[in-house]
py3Dmol code that shows the C-alpha trace and the ligand (Angstrom):
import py3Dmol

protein = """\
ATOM      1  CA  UNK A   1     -45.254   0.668  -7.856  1.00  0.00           C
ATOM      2  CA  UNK A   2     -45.140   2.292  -4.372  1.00  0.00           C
ATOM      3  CA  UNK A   3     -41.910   3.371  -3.286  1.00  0.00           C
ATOM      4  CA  UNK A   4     -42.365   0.551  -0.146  1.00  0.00           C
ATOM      5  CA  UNK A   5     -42.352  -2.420  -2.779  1.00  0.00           C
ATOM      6  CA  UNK A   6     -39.346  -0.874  -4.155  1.00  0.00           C
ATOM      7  CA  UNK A   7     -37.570  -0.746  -1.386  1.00  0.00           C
ATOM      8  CA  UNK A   8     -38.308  -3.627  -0.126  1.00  0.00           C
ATOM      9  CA  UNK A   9     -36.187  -5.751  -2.533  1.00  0.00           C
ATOM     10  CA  UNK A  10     -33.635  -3.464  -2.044  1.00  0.00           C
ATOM     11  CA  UNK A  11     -33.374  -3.976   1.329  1.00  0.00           C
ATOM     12  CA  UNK A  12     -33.547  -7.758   1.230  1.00  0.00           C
ATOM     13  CA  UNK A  13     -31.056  -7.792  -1.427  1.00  0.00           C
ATOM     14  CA  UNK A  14     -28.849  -5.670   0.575  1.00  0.00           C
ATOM     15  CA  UNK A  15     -28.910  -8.034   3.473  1.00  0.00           C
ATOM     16  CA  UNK A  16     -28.611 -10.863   1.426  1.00  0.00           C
ATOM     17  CA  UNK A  17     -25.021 -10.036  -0.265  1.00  0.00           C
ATOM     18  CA  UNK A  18     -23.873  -8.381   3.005  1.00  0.00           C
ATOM     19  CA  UNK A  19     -24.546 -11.768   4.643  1.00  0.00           C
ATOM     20  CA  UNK A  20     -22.992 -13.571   1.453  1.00  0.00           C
ATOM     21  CA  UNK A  21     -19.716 -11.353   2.253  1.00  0.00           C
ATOM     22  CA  UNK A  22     -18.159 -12.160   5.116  1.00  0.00           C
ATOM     23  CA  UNK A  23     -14.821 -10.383   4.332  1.00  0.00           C
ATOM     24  CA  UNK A  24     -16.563  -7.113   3.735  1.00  0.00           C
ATOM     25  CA  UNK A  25     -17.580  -6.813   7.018  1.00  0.00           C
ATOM     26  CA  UNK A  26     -14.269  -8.306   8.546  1.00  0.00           C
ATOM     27  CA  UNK A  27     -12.118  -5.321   8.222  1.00  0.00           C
ATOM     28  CA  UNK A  28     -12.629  -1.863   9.515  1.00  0.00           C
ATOM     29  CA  UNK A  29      -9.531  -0.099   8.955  1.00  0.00           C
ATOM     30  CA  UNK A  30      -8.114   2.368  11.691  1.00  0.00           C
ATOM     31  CA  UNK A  31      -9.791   5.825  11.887  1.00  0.00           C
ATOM     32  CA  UNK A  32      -6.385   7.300  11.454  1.00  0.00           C
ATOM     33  CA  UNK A  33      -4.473   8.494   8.360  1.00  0.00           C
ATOM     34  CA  UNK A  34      -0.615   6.714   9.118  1.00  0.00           C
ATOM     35  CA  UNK A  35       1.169   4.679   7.047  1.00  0.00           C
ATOM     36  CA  UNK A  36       4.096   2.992   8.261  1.00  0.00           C
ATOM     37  CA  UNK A  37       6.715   3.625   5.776  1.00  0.00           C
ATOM     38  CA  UNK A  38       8.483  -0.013   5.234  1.00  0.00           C
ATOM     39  CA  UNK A  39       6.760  -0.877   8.157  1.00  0.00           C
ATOM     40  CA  UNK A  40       7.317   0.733  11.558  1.00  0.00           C
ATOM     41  CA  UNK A  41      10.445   0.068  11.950  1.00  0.00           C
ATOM     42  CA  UNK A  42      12.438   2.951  13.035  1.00  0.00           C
ATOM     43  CA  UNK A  43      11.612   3.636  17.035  1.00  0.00           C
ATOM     44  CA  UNK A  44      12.246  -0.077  17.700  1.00  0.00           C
ATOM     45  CA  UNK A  45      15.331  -0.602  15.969  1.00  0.00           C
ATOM     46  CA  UNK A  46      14.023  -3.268  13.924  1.00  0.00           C
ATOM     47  CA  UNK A  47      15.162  -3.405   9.902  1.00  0.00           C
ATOM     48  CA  UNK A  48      13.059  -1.719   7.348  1.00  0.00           C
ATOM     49  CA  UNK A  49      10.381  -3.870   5.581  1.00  0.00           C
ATOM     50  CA  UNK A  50      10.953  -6.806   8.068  1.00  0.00           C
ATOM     51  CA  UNK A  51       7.883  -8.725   9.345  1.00  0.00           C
ATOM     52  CA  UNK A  52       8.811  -7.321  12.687  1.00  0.00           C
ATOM     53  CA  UNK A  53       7.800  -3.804  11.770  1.00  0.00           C
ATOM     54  CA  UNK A  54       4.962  -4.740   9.723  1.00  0.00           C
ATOM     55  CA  UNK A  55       3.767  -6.644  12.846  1.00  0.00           C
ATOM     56  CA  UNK A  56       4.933  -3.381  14.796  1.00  0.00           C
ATOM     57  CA  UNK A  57       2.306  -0.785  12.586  1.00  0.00           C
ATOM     58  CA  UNK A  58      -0.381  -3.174  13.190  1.00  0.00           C
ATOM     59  CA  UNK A  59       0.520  -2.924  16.703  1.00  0.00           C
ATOM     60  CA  UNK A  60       0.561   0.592  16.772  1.00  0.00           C
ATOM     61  CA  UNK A  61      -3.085   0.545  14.832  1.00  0.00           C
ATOM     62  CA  UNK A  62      -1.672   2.263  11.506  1.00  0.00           C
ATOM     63  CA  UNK A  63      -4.195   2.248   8.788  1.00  0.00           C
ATOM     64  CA  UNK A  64      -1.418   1.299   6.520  1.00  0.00           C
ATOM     65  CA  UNK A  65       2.101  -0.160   6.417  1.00  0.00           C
ATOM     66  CA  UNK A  66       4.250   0.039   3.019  1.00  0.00           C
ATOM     67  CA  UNK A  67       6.788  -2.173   1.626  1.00  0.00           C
ATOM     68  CA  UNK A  68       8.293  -2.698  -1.286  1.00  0.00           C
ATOM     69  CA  UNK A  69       8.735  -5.598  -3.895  1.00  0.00           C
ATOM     70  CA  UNK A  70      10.973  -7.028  -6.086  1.00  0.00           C
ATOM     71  CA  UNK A  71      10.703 -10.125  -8.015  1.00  0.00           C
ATOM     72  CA  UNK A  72      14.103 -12.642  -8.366  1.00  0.00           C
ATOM     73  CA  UNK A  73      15.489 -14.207 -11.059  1.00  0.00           C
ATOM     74  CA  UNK A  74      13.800 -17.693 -10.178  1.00  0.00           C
ATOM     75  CA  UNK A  75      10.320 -16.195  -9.587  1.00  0.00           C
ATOM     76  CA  UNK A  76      10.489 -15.066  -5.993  1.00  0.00           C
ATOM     77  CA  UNK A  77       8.761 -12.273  -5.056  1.00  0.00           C
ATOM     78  CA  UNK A  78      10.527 -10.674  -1.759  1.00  0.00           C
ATOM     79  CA  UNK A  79      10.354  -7.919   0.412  1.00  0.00           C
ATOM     80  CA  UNK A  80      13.065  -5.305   0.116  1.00  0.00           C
ATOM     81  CA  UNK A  81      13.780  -1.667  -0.576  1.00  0.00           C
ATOM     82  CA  UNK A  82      16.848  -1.250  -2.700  1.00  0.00           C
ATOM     83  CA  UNK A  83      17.607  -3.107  -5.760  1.00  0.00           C
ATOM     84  CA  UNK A  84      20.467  -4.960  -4.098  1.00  0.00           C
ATOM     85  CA  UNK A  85      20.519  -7.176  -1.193  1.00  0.00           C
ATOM     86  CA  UNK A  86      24.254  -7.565   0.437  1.00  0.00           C
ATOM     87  CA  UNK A  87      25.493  -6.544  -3.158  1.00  0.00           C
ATOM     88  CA  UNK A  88      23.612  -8.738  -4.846  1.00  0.00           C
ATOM     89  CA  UNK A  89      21.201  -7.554  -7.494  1.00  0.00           C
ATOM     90  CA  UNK A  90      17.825  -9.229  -6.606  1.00  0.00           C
ATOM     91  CA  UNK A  91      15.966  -9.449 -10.054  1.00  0.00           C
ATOM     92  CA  UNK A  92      19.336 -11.136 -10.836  1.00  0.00           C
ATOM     93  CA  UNK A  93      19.790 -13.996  -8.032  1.00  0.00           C
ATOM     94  CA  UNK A  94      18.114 -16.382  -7.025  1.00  0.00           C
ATOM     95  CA  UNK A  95      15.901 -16.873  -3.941  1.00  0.00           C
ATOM     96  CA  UNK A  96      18.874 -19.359  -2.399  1.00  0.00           C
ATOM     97  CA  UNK A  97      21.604 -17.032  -3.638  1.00  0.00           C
ATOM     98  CA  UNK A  98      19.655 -14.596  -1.373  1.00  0.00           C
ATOM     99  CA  UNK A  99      18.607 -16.714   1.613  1.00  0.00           C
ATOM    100  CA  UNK A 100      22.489 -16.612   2.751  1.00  0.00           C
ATOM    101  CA  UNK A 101      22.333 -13.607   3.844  1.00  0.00           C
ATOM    102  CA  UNK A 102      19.754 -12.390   7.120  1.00  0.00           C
ATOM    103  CA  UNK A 103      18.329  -8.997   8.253  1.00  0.00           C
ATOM    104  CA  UNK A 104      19.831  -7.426  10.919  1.00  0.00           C
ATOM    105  CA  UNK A 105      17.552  -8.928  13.896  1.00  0.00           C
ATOM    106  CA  UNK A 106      18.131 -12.583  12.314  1.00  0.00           C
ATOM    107  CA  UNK A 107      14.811 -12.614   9.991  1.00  0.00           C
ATOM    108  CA  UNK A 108      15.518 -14.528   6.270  1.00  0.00           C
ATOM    109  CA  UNK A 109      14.559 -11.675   3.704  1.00  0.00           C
ATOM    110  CA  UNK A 110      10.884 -11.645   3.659  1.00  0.00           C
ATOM    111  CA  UNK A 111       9.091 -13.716   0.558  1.00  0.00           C
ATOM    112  CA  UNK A 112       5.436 -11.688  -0.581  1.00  0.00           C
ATOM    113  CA  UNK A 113       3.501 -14.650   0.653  1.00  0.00           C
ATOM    114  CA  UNK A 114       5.188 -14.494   3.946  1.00  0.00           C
ATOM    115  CA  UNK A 115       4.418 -11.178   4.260  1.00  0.00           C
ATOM    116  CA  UNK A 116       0.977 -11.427   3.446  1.00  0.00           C
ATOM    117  CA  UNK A 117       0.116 -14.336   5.545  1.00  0.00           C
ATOM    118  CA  UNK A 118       1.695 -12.112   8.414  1.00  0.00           C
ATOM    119  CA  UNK A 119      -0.178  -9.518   7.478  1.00  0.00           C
ATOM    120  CA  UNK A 120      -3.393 -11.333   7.486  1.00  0.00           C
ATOM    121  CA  UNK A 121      -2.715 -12.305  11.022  1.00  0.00           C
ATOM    122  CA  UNK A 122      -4.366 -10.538  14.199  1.00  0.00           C
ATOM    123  CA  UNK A 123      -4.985  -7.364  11.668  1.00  0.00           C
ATOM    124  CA  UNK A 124      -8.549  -6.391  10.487  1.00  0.00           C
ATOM    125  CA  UNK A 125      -7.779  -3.141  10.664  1.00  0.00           C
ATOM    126  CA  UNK A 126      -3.987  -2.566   9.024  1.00  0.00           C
ATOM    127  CA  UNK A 127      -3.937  -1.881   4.684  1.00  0.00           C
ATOM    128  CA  UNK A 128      -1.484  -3.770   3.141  1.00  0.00           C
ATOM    129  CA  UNK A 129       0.428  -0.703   0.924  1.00  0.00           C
ATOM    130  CA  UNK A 130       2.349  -2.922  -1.658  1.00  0.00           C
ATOM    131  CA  UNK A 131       4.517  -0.696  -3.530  1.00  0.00           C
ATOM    132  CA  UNK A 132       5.414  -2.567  -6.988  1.00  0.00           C
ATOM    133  CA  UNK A 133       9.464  -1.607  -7.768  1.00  0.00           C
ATOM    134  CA  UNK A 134       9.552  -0.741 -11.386  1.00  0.00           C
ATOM    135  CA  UNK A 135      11.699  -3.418 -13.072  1.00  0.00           C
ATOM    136  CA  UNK A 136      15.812  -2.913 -14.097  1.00  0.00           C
ATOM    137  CA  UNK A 137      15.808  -5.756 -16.625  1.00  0.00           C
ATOM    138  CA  UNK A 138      12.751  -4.227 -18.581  1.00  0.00           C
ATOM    139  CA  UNK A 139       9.284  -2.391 -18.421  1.00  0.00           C
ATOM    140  CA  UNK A 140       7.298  -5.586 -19.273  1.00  0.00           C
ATOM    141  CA  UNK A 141       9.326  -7.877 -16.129  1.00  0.00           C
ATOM    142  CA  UNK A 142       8.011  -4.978 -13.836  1.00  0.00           C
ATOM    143  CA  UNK A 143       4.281  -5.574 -14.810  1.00  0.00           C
ATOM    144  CA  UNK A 144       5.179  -9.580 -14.985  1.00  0.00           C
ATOM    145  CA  UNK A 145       5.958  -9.154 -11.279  1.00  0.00           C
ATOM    146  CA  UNK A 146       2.912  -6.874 -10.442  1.00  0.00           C
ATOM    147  CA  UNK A 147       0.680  -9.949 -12.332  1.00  0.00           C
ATOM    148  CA  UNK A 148       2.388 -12.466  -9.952  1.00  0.00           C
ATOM    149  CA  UNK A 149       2.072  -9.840  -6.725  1.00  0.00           C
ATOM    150  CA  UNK A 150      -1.978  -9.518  -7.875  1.00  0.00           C
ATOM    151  CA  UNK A 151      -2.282 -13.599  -7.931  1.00  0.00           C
ATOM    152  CA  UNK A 152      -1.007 -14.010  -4.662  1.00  0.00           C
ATOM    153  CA  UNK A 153      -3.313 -11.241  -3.257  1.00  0.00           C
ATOM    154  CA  UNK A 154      -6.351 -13.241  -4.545  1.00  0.00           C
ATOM    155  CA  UNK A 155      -4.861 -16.772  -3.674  1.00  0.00           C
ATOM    156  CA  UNK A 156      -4.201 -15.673  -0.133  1.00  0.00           C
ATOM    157  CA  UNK A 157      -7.479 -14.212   0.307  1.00  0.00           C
ATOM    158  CA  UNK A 158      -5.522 -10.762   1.122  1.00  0.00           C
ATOM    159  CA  UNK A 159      -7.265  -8.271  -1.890  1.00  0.00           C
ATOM    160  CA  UNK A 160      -9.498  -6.294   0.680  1.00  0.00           C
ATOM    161  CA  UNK A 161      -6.364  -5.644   2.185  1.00  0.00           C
ATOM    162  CA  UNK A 162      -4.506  -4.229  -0.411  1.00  0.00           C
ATOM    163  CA  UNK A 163      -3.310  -0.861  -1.986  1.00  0.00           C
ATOM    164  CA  UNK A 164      -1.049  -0.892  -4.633  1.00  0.00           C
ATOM    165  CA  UNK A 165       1.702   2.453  -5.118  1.00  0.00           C
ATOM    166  CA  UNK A 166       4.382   2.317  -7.776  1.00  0.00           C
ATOM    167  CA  UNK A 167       6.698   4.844  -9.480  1.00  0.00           C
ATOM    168  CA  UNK A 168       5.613   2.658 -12.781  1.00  0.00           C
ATOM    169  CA  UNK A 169       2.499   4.298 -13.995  1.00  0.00           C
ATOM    170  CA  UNK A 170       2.094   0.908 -16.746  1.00  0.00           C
ATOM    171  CA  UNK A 171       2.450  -1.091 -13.821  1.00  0.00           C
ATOM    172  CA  UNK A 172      -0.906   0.393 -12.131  1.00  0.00           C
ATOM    173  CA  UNK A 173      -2.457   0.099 -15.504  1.00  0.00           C
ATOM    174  CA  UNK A 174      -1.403  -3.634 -15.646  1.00  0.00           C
ATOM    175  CA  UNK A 175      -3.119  -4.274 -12.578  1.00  0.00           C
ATOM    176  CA  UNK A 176      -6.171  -2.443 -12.885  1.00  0.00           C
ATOM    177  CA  UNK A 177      -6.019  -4.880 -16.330  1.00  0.00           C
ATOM    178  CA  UNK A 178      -6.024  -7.581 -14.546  1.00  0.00           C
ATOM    179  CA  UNK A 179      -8.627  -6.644 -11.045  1.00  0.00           C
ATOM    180  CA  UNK A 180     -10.351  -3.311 -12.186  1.00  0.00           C
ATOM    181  CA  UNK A 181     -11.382  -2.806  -8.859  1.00  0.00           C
ATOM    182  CA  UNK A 182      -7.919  -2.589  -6.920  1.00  0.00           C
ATOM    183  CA  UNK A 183      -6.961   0.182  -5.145  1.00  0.00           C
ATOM    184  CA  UNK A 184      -3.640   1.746  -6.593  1.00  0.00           C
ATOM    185  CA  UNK A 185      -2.000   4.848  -5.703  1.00  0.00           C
ATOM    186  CA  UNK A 186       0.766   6.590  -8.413  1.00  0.00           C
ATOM    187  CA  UNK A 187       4.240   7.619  -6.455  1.00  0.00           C
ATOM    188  CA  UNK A 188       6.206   9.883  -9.339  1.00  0.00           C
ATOM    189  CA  UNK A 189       4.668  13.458  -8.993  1.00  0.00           C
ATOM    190  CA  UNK A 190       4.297  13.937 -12.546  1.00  0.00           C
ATOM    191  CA  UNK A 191       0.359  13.676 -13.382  1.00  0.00           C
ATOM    192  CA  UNK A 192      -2.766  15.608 -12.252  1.00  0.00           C
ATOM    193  CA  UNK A 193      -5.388  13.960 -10.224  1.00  0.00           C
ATOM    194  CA  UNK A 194      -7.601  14.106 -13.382  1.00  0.00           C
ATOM    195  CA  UNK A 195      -5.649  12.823 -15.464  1.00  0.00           C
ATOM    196  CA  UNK A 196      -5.380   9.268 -12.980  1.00  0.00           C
ATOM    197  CA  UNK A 197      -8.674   9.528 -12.278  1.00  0.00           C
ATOM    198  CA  UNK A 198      -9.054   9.351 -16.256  1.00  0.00           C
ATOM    199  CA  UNK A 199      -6.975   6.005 -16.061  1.00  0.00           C
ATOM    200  CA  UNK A 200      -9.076   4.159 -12.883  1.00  0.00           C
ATOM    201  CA  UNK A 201      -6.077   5.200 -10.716  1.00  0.00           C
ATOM    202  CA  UNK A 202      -7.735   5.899  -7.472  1.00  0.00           C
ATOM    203  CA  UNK A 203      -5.308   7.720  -5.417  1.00  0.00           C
ATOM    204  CA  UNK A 204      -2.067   9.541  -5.969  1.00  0.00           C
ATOM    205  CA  UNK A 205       1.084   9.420  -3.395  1.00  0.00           C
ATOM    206  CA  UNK A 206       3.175  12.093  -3.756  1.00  0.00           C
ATOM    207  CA  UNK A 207       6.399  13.487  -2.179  1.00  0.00           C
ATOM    208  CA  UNK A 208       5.425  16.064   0.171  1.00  0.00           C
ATOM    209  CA  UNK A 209       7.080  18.683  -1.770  1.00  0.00           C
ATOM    210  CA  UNK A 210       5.059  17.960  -5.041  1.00  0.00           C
ATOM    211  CA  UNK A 211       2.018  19.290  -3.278  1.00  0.00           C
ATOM    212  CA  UNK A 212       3.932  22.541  -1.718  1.00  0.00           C
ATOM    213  CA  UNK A 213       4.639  22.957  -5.700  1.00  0.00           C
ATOM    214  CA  UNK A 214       0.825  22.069  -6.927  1.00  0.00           C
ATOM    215  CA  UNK A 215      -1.343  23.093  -3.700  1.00  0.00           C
ATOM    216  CA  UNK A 216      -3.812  23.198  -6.585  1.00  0.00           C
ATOM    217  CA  UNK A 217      -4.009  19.219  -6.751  1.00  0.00           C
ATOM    218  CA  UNK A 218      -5.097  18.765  -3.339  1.00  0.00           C
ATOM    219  CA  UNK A 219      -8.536  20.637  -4.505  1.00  0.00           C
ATOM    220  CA  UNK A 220      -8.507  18.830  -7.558  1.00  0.00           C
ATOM    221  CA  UNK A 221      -8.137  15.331  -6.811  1.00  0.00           C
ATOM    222  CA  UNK A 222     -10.715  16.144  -3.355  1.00  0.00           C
ATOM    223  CA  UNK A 223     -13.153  17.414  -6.184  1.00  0.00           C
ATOM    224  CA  UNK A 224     -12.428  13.685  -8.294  1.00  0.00           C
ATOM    225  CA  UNK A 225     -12.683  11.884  -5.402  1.00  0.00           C
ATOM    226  CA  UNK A 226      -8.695  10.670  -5.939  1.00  0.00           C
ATOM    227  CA  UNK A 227      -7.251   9.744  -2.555  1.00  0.00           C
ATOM    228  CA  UNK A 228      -4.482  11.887  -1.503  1.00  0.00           C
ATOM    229  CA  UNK A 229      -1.179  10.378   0.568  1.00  0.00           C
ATOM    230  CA  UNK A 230       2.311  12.046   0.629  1.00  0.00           C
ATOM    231  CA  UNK A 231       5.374  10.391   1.383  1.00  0.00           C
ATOM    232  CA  UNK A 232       7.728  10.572   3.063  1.00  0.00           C
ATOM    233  CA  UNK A 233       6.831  12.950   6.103  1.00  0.00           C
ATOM    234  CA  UNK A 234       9.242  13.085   8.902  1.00  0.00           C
ATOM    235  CA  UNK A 235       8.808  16.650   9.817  1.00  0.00           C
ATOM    236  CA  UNK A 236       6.389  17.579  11.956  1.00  0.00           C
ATOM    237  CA  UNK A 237       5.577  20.881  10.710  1.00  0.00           C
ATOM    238  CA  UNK A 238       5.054  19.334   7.085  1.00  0.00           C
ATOM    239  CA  UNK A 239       2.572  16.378   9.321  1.00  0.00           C
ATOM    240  CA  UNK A 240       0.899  19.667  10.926  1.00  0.00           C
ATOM    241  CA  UNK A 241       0.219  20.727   7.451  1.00  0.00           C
ATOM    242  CA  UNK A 242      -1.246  17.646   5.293  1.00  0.00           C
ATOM    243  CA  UNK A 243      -3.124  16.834   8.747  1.00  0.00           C
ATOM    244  CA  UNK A 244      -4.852  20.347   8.104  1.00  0.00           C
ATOM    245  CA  UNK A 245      -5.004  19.760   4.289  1.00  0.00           C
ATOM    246  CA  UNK A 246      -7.229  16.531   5.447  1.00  0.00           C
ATOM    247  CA  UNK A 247      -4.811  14.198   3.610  1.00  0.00           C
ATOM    248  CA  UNK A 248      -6.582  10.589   3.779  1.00  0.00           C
ATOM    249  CA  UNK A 249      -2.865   9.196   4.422  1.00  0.00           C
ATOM    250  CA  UNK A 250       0.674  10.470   5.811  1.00  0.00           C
ATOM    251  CA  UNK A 251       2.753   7.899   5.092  1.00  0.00           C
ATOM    252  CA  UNK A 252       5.680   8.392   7.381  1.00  0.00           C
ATOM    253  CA  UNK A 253       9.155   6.811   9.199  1.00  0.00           C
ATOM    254  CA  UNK A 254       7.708   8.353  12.452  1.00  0.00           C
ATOM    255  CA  UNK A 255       4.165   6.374  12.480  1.00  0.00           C
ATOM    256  CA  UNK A 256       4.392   7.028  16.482  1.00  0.00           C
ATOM    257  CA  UNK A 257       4.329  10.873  16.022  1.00  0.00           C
ATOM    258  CA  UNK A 258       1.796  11.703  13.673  1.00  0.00           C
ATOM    259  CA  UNK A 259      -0.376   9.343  15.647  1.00  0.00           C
ATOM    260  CA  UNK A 260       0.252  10.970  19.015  1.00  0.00           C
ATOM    261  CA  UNK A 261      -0.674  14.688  16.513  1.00  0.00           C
ATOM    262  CA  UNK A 262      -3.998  12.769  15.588  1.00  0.00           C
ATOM    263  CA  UNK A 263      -4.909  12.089  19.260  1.00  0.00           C
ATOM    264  CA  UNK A 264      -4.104  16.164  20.782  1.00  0.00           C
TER     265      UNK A 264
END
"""
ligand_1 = """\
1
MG
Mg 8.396 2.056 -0.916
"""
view = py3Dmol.view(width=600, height=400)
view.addModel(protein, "pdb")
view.setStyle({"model": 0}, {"cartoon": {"style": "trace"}})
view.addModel(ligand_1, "xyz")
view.setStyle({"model": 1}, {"stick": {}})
view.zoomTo()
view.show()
């Protein structure tokens, strides 16, 4: 057969599936490398991982914006950094015990499908960075919640959007159980890029310092094709740096600054 009639299929093919794919060709993330570390919260006052300061990166054209989830006693996934919201342990309370209490600029605390349907809106170009908290009550409730978090993804029509980070290595092999092709990202410093690559992890997301202590990984995982992000960089010099290492992400409390470094 002539290379021409081979091609030819191809081609058709191709066009066909791009055509049958709507989604693919609905997002085109931001040609930048900032991720808005629980959102971008910090120049406008607004409280961490609120919908305000995810609404805020996608404003500001991150290609990412973090946030972190937690999973309460009756089911609930919700938005929230620390294990304890107004002194109440969230994998412990309820979703009503919970809803007494409001952010500081009057939001309720954020549920995951809340987030994500504000996330899906006037944003084809912001990720989605959902970091999975690794469970207090147990390993196997952490990767319970990451199965629930990886269900609403799909139901909301959100997975193109997302990128998965946890400290919980079992937790990104739970969810690459259940979707093989999600992107996840490992946050505790302690494994090579090979050895993630080995597991289907496709990116690690280190503290800054972990790569001052192993510049050798940045080679490595460039060579295995492992995304690189570092977290969390707030000094300019160390932005200067991974922006010269050609880090894919920066994820950062100062979104506004490592942007305005992109731009010069
Ligand atoms: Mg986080």
């Amino acid at each position: 057969m002539k290379t021409s009639q081979l091609l030819c299929p191809i081609i058709l093919f191709s066009a066909l599936s791009s055509c049958n794919s709507p989604k693919a060709s609905k997002i085109k993330f931001a040609d930048n490398i900032v991720v808005a570390h629980r959102g971008a919260w910090k120049a406008k006052n607004f409280p961490e991982n609120s919908i305000a300061s995810l609404q805020q990166a996608i404003k500001l054209n991150c290609t990412g914006t973090e946030f972190d989830v937690w999973r309460t006693a009756d089911d609930s996934l919700v938005i929230h950094h620390d294990p304890h919201f107004n002194d109440l342990e969230i994998e412990k309370s309820t979703y009503k015990d919970l809803m007494q209490f409001q952010l500081s600029n009057g939001e309720q605390l954020p549920t995951l499908s809340a987030y994500i349907k504000a996330g899906l809106t006037n944003n084809n170009h912001t990720r989605l960075v959902c970091e999975i908290k690794p469970s207090n009550i147990n390993a196997a409730y952490g990767q319970e919640t990451a199965q629930k978090a990886v269900t609403l993804f799909k139901e909301l029509n959100a997975e193109d959007y997302v990128v998965y980070i946890s400290f919980d290595y079992d937790i990104l092999k739970k969810i690459l159980e259940i979707n093989p092709k999600a992107n996840t990202q490992y946050l505790n410093g302690d494994k090579s890029p090979a050895e993630c690559k080995a597991d289907g992890i496709t990116g690690i997301d280190y503290h800054f310092s972990v790569f001052q202590k192993h510049p050798e990984w940045i080679k490595e995982a460039k060579e295995n094709n492992v995304i690189l992000n570092a977290w969390t960089v707030n000094d300019p010099k160390v932005m200067d740096w991974l922006i010269q290492e050609k880090f894919d992400f920066v994820t950062t409390n100062e979104p506004e600054e490592v942007l305005k470094k992109l731009k010069k």
